[in-house]
PLY file of the C-alpha trace (Angstrom):
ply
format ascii 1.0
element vertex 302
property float x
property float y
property float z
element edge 301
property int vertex1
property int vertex2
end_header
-5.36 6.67 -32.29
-2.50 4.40 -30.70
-3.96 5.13 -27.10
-7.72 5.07 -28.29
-7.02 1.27 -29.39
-5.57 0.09 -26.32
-8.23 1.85 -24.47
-10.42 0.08 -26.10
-8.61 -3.75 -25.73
-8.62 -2.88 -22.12
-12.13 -2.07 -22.22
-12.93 -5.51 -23.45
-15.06 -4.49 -26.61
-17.70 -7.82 -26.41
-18.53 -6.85 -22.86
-19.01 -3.00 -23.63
-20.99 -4.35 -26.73
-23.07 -6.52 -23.88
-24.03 -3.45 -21.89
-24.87 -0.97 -24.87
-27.58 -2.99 -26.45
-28.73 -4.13 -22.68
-29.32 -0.91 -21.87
-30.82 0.59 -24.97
-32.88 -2.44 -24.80
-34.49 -1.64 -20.99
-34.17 1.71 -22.44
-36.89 1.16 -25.01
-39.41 -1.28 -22.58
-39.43 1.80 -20.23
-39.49 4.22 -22.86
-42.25 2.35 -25.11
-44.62 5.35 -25.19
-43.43 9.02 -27.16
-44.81 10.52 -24.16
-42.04 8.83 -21.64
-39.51 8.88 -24.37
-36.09 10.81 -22.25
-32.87 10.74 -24.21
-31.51 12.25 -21.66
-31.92 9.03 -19.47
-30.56 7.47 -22.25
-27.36 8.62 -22.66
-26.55 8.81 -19.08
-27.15 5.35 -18.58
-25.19 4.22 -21.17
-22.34 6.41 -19.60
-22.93 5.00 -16.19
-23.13 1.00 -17.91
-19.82 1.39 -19.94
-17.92 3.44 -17.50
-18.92 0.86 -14.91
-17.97 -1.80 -17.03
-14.70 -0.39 -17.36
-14.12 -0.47 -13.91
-14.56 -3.94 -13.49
-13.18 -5.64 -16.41
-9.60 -3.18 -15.82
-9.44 -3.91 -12.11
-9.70 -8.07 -13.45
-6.78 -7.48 -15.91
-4.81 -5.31 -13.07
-4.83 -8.17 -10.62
-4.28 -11.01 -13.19
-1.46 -9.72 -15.36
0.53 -13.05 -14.52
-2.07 -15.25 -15.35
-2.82 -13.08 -18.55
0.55 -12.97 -20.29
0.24 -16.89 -20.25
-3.43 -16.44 -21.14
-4.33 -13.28 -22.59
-0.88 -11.98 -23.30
-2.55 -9.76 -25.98
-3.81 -7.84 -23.56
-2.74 -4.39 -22.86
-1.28 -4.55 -19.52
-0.28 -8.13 -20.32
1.46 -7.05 -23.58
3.63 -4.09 -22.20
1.15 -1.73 -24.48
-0.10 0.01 -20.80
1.27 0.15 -18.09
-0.73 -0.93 -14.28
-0.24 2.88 -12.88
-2.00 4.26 -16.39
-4.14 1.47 -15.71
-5.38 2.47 -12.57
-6.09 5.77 -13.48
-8.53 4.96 -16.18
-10.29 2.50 -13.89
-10.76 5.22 -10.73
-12.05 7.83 -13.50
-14.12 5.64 -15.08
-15.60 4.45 -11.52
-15.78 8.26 -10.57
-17.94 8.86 -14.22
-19.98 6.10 -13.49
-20.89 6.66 -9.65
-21.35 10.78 -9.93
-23.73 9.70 -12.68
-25.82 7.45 -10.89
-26.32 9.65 -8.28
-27.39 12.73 -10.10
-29.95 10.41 -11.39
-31.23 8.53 -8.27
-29.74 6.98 -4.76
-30.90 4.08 -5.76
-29.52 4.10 -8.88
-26.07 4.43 -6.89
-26.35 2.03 -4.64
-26.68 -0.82 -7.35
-23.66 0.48 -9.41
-21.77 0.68 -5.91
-22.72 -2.92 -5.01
-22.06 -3.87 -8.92
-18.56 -2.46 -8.62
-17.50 -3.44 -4.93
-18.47 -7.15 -6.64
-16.62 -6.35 -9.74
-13.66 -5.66 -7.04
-14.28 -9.19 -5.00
-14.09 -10.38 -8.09
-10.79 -9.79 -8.95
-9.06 -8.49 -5.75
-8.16 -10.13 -2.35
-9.17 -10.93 0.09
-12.59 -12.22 -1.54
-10.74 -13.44 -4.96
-14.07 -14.30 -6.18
-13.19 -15.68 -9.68
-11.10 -18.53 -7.24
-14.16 -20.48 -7.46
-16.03 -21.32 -10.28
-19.42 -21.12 -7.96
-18.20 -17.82 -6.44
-17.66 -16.69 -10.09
-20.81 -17.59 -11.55
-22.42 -15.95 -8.52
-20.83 -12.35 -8.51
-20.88 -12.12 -12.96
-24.73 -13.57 -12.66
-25.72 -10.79 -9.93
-24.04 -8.06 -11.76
-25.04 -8.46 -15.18
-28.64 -10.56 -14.69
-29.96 -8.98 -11.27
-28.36 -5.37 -10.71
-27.98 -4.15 -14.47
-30.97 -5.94 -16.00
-33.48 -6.01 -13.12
-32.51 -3.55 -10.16
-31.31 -0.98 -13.21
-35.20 -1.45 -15.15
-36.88 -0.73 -11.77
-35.05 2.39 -11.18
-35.11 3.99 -14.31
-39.20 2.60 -15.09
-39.76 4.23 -11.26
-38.33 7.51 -12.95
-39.57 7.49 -16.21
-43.70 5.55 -15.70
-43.76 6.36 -11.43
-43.91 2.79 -11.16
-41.66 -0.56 -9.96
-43.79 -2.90 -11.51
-41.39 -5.57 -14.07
-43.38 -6.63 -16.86
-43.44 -10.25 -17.60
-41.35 -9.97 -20.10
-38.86 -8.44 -18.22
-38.66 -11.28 -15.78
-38.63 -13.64 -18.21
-35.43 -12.17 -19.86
-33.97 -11.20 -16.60
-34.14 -14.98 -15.55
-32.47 -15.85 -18.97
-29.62 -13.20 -18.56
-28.80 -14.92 -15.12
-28.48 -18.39 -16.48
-26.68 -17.05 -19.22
-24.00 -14.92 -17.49
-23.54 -18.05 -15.06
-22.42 -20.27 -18.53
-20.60 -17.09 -19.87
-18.45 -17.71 -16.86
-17.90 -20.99 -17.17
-17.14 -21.03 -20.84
-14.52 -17.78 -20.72
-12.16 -20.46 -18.45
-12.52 -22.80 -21.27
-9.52 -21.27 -23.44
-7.60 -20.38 -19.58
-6.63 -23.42 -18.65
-3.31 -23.52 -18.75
-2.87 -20.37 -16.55
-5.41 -20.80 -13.97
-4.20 -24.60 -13.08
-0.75 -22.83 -12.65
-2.26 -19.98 -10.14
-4.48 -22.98 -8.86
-7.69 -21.15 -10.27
-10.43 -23.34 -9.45
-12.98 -23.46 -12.36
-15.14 -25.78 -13.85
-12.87 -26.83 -16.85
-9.84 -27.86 -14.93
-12.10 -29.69 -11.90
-14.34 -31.32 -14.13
-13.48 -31.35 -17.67
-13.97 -28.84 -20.39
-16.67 -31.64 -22.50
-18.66 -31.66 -18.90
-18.36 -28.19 -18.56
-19.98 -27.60 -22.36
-22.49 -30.30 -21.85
-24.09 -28.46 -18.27
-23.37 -25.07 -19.96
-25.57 -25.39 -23.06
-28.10 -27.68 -21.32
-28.55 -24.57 -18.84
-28.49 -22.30 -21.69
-31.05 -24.39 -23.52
-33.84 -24.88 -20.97
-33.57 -21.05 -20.85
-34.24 -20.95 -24.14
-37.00 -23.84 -24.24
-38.52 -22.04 -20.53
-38.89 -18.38 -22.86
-40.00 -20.42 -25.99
-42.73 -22.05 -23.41
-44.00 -18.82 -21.83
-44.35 -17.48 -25.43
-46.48 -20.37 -26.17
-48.62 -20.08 -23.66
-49.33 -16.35 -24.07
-49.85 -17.31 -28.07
-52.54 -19.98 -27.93
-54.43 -17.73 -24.94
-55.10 -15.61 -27.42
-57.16 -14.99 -30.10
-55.81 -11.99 -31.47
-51.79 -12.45 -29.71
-50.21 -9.24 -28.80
-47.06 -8.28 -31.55
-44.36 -8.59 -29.08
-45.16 -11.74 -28.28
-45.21 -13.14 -31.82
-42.10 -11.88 -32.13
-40.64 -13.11 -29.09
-41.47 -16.64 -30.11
-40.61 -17.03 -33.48
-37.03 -14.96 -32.51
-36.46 -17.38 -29.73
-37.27 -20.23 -31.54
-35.21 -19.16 -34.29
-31.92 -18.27 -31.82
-32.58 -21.74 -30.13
-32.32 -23.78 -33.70
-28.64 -21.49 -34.36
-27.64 -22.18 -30.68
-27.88 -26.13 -30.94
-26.06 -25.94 -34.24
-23.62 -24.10 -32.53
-23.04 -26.37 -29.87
-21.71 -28.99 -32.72
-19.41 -26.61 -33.69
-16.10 -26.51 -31.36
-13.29 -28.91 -30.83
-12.04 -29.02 -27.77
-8.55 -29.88 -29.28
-7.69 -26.93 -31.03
-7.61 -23.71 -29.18
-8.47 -21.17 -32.08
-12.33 -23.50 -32.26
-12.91 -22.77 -28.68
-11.55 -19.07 -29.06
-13.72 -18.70 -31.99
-16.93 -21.02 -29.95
-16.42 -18.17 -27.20
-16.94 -15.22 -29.68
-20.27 -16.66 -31.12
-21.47 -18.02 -27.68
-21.77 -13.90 -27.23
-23.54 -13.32 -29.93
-26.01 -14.99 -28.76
-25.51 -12.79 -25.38
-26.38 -9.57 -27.44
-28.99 -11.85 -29.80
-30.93 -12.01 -26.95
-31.77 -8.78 -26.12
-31.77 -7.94 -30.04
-35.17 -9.88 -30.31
-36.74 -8.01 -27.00
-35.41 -4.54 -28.99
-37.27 -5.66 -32.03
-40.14 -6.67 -30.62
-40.81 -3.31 -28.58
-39.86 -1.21 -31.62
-42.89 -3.36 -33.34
-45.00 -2.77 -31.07
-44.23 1.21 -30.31
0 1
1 2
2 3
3 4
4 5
5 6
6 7
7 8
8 9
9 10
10 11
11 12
12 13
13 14
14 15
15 16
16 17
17 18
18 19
19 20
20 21
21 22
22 23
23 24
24 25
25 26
26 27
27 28
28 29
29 30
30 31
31 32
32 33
33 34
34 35
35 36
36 37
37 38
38 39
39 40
40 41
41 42
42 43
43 44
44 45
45 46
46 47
47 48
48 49
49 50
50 51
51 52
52 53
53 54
54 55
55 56
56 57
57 58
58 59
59 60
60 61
61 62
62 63
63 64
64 65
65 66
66 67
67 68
68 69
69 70
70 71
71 72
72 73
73 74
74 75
75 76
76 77
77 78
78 79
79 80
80 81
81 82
82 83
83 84
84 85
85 86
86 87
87 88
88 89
89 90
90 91
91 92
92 93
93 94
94 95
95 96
96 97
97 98
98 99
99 100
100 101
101 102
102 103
103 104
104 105
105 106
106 107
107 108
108 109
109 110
110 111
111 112
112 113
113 114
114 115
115 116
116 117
117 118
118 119
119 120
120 121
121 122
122 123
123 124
124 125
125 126
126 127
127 128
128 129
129 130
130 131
131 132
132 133
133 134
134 135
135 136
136 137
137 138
138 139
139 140
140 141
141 142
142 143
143 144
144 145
145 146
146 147
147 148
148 149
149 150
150 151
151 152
152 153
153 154
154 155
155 156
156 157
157 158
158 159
159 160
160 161
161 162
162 163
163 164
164 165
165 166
166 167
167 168
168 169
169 170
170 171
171 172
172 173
173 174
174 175
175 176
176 177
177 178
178 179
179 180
180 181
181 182
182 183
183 184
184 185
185 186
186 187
187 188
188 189
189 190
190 191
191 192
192 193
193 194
194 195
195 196
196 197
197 198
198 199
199 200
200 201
201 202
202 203
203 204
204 205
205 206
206 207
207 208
208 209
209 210
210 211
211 212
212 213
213 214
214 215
215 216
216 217
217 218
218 219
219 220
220 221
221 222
222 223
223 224
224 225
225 226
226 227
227 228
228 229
229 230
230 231
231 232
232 233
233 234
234 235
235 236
236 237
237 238
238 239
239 240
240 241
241 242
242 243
243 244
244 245
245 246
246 247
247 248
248 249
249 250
250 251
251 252
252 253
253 254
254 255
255 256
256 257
257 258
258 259
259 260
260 261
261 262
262 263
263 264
264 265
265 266
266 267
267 268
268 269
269 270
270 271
271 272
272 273
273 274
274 275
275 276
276 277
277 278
278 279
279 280
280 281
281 282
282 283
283 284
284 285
285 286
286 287
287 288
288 289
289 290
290 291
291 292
292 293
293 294
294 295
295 296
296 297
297 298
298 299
299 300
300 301
């Protein structure tokens, strides 16, 4: 049980949450009709995603163990509870899992999870030391989690599943929110960091700027996501005379998320580190929220 529980620190639990109910979520849209339903597909994408994911949140905590025990010294590594060779292990299995997957299910389908984990890799390793930058950062978490998972992983599997590579609207319309999104997720993990990424001269947004300017931008970004889905919803609403079920739910969950988002935003002071600790944790509820109300409203209407 000991080892099971460190596994699972190292994992980092909120982003392996992030991945199951993103793929089960594409999982469903693709799978909408009985006839196309492939569980199967299923569980071998949700292999691939959290096997993958392990990859590239252990290679971060490998590289950053100094910058973690004055950060994250909870942490596995950080903490003494694993060591970096048992480390390394579970990473290069979990990469091997992930890629042999993939491509037993398509050569496509491998070429995004190799270009998702050679940028998981830049992210963390030399000589590219993405996460130097906050743009950099923003960039490589964005493309991974908004564009190759969401988008590039839909078109493979609805090519498989429908013979087709057409994204629904809908789709693109949460795909776009997922990037924004994952850009502010990266900005707002550095806001607790501080203090170890000035010492390691770790270039993000909250120690260049400030961390008030930083949450200002963030939920602004966040927000016209938000009010752009809310809009589109609108529109497809009022066009109607009889509106489909999945949109109706789509607005009234958006609307609903974007009401509990700006209270939210009141919520943290900057001056106490367990308020932005515990800001961070809901900001990713929100994360899986998201793709909660797209799950709900393709249940409805299946």
């Amino acid at each position: 049980m000991k080892a099971l529980t460190t596994l699972w620190k190292f994992s980092r639990p909120h982003t392996i949450i992030g991945s199951v109910i993103s793929i089960f979520t594409l999982y469903v849209i693709v799978c909408c009709k009985p006839e196309s339903q492939c569980l199967s597909y299923l569980l071998m994408a949700l292999s691939i995603g959290i096997t993958c994911n392990i990859f590239i949140v252990g290679i971060n905590q490998i590289a950053d163990v100094d910058i973690d025990k004055i950060n994250k010294p909870s942490l596995p590594i950080a903490s003494g509870e694993l060591s970096s060779k048992h480390a390394k292990i579970i990473i290069f299995t979990a990469l091997f899992i992930s890629l042999g997957l993939a491509l037993c299910i398509s050569l496509y389908l491998f070429g995004i999870i190799v270009l998702a984990a050679a940028i998981g890799w830049a992210y963390s390793m030399p000589p590219f030391y993405l996460k130097k930058h906050h743009i950099t950062a923003a960039l490589a978490i964005s493309m991974v989690r908004g564009v190759l998972l969401n988008a590039g992983g839909f078109m493979v599997f609805n090519y498989l599943v429908n013979n087709t590579l057409e994204m629904p609207e809908n789709v693109k319309i949460l795909t776009l929110f997922i990037i924004a999104f994952s850009i502010v997720i990266s900005w707002f993990k550095d806001l607790s960091d501080m203090e170890g990424d000035a010492k390691y001269n770790i270039k993000t947004c909250a120690i260049l700027y400030s961390p008030k300017t930083v949450l200002i931008i963030g939920h602004l970004l966040v927000a016209s996501a938000y009010l752009f889905t809310i809009y589109m919803k609108c529109v497809e609403f009022f066009a109607s005379e009889f509106p489909a079920i999945e949109t109706r739910v789509l607005l009234v969950g958006h609307i609903a998320l974007f009401a509990l988002f700006i209270i939210n935003a009141f919520s943290i002071q900057l001056r106490e580190q367990q308020s932005i600790k515990k800001f961070y944790k809901r900001f990713w509820w929100f994360f899986f929220a998201e793709y909660v109300v797209y799950l709900l409203a393709y249940m409805v209407k299946c």
